[in-house]
N, C-alpha and C positions, 0 to 999 in steps of 0.2 A: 822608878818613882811612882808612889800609890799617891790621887791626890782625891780628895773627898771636897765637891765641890756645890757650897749654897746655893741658893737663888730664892730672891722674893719674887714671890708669886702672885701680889694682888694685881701688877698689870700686867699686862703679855707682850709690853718693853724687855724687860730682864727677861724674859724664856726666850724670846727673839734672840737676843742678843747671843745668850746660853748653846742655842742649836748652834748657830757657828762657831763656840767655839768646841762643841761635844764632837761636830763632825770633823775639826783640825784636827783635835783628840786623835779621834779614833782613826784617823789618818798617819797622825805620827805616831803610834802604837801606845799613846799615854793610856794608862789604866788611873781611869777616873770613874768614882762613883757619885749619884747628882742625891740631892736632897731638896725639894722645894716647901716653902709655909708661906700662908697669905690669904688663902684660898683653899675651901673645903675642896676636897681631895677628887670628889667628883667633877668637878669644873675645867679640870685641866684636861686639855685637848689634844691630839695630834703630839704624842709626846714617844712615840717610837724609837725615837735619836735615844733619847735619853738611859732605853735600858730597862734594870730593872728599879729604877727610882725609888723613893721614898720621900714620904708628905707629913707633915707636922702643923699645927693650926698657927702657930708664928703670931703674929703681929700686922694688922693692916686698919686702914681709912674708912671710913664710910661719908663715901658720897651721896649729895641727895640735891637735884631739879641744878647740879653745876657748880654746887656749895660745899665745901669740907662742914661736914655735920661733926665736931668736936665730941658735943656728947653721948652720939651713938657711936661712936669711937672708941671711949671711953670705957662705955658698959659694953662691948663686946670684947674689949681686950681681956684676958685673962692671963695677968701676971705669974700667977702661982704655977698655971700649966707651962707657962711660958718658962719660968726655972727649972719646975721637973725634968722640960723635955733636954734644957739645956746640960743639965746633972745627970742625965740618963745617957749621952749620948758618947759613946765610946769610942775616941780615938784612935785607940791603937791601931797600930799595923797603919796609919797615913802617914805618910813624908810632910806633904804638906797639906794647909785648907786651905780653898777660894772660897771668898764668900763675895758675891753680885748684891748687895745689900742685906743679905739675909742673914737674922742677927742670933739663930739659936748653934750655926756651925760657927759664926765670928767670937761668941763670947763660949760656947767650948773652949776655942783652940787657945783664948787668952786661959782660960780656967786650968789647961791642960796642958799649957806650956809648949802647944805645935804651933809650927810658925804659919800665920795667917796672909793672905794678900787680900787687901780689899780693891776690887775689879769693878769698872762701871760709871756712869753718869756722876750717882751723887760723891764718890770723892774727890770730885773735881773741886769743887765750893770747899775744899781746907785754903785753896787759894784763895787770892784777893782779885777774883772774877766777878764780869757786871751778876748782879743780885738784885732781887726788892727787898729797899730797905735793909740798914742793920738790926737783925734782928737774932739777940744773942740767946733766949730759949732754944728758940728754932735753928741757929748756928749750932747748939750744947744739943738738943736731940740729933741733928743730922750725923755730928761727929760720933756721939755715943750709941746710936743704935746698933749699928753694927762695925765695932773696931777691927783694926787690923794693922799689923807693926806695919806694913808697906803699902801704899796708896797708890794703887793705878788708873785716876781719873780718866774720864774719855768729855768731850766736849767739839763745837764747831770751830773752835778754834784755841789755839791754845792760850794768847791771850799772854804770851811773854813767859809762862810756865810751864815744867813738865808737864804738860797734857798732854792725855793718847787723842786721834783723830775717832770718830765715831768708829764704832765696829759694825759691819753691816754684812747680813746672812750674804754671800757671792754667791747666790744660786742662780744656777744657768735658765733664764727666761727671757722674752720675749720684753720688748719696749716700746709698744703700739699705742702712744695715748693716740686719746681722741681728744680733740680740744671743747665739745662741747658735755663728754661726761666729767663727771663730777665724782668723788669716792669720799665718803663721809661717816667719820669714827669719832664718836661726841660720847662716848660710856658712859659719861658721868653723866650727862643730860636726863633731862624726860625726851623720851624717845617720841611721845606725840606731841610734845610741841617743837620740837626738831623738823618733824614729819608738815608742820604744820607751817614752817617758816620755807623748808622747799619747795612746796606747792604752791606759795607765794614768787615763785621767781622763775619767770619764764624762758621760753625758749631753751632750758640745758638738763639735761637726765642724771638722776642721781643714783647712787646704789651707797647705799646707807647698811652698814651692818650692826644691829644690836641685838639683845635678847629677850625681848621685851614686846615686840611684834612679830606675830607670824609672819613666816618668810612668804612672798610675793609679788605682784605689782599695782601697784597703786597710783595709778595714775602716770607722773613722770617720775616718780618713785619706788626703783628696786629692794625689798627687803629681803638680807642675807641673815642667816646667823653666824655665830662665833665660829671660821671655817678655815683653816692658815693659811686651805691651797686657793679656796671662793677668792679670801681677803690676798693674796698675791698676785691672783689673776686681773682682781680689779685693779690693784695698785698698777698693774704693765699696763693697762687699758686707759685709765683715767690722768687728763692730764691736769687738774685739781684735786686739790686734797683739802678739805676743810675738816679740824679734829682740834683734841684738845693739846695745850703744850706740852706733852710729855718728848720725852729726846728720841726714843727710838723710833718711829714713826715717822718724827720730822727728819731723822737722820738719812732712813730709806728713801724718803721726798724728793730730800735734795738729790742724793746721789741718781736717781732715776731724772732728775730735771722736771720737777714739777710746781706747779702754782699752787700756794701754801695760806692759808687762813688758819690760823692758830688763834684758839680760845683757854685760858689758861682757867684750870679748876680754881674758881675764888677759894682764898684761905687757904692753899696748897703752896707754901712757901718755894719749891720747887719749880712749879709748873710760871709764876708768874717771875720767876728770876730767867726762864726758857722763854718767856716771850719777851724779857729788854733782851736777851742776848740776840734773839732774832732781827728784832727792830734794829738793834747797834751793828749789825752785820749788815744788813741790808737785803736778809735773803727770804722773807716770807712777811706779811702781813697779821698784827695778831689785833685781837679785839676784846674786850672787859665782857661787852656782852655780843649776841646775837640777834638777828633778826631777818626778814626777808631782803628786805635795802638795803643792808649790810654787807649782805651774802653777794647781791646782785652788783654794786659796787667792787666788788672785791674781782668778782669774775672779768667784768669789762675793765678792771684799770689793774690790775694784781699781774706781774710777770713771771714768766718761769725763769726759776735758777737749778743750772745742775753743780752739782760741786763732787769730782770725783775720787772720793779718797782712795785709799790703798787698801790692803787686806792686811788688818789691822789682827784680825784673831791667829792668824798665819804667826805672824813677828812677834805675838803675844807666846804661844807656843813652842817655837824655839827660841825665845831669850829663857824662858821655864825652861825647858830642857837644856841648857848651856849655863845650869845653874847659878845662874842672874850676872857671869863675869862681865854681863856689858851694865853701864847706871841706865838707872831708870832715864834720867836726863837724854844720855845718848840714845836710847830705845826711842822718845817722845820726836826728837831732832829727825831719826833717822826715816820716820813714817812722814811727819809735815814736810818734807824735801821732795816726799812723791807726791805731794798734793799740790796740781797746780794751781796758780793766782786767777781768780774770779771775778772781774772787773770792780777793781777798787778794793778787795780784800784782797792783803797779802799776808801769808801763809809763813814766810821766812823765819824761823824759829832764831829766837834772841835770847840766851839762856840768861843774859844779866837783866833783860827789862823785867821791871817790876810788872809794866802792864802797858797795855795800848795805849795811845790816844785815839779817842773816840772817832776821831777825824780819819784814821787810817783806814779804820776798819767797815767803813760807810761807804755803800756800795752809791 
């Protein structure tokens, strides 16, 4: 089986996610070739797993001071290339396509009649999972940007429906928080007033990774850049984590046992549906805005949760290789059954519940 496999590129959620499953890959002899868009082609980092890849300018967001900036959005998309690239790209000789959001190998394989899987966070939301607001534009582009006949959602819980448990890189390291560092990934922000609400809050040392300040120290403030192994090492180190609400990040959090302050990019339909689901879980604290007394609140009253999932890209890869004879359903059952219960979240997969009550799932 040849599988030629997407990925959107604007956050380094989906490449995260991507490495483990390129290293199951290549574990179980699958011959998969990666394709990433989202992000000029120079930006991608630490991407050695991947081979010998290929990069496309796709489709992405422009953020700005924490705000989905719509209109520069807008005028950097480029539709027309965005078709080219999709009418240029040749199928043949693939079995199958994955696509992790990325919508120029999803709307190929529909164009070209190969069968697609859509893998990852956002096809979770075809369900009737907590969300902000109905809101059916932003329902009709989530569905439409990058289709796929089969839906392999991933989420914190499943919420009474087939959903996969997060997928999370199992790479072999160290789990030494320290309770007084902090590790802090806010990309969307202005990084100097980020910089500026840390040093407002005493007593606890931060390491802040962006790209926008020189890397050094500043006070009680570490500056990294954009680094997988910096940013992994801090992750084992730091037993807070304050960032914005994207899933992968928060996903690696929990599974490590960490104290969580999630800020959800305003206007990112996504990211503020990842902070009710947080809230309705009971497992991290999220906030609209930021601040020093915010931050410093959060530290002294904010608990750690671990939540230990399974090896989710493992089960992903041989039910692919077992040419899908199990359902999606039993694949979703058979992962939340290794995830144990978290005081007051229960994990028990109900393939008839429509959905929780909120009361269950409330830590």
């Amino acid at each position: 089986m040849k599988i030629l496999y997407g990925v959107q590129g604007t956050g380094n959620g989906h490449i995260t996610r991507a490495r483990a499953m390129a290293a199951e890959m290549n574990a179980a002899g699958v011959e998969v070739d990666f394709i990433f868009s989202g992000r000029p082609s120079e930006d991608y980092f630490d991407m050695s797993v991947f081979g010998d890849y290929r990069t496309f300018q796709g489709l992405s967001f422009v953020a700005r001071n924490g705000k989905l900036d719509l209109l520069a959005t807008c005028r950097n998309a480029n539709f027309f290339k965005l078709i080219r690239d999709i009418r240029s790209l040749d199928l043949r000789g693939y079995d199958l396509v994955i696509t992790d959001y990325e919508p120029i190998v999803a709307w190929a394989a529909k164009s070209q009649g190969i069968p697609c899987i859509g893998f990852g966070h956002q096809y979770a939301f075809k369900h009737d999972i907590p969300r902000y607001k109905k809101n059916f534009i932003a329902q009709w582009i989530m569905s439409n940007f990058a289709p796929a006949a089969i839906q392999l959602g991933a989420h914190w819980h499943h919420f009474g429906y087939p959903i996969l448990p997060p997928l999370i890189h199992n790479e072999e390291r160290q789990n030494t928080p320290d309770s007084m560092d902090v590790l802090v990934y806010l990309p969307f922000e202005n990084s100097e007033e980020v910089m500026d609400w840390l040093e407002g809050v005493p007593d606890y040392s931060f390491r802040l990774h962006c790209k926008d300040i020189e890397p050094g120290v500043y006070g009680k403030v570490e500056v990294f850049p954009f680094s997988r192994e910096e940013f992994q090492k801090n992750l084992s180190e730091c037993e807070s984590v304050l960032c914005n609400a994207g899933f992968e990040l928060n996903s690696e959090a929990l599974q490590l046992g960490r104290r969580i302050l999630a800020k959800p990019l305003k206007g990112q339909i996504e990211q503020h549906s990842n902070a009710i689901a947080l809230e309705q879980l009971g497992v991290a604290k999220t906030t609209e805005t930021l601040d020093s007394g915010i931050i410093q609140e959060w530290l002294e009253t904010g608990r750690v949760v671990q939540i230990s999932y399974p090896n989710v890209a493992r089960a992903v890869v041989s039910w692919l290789q077992s040419s899908n004879d199990v359902s999606v359903s039993d694949l979703c059952e058979s992962l939340w059954q290794q995830t144990p219960n978290v005081r007051g979240i229960d994990f028990k997969y109900n393939q008839k519940s429509a959905s929780l009550n909120a009361k269950s799932v409330t830590a």
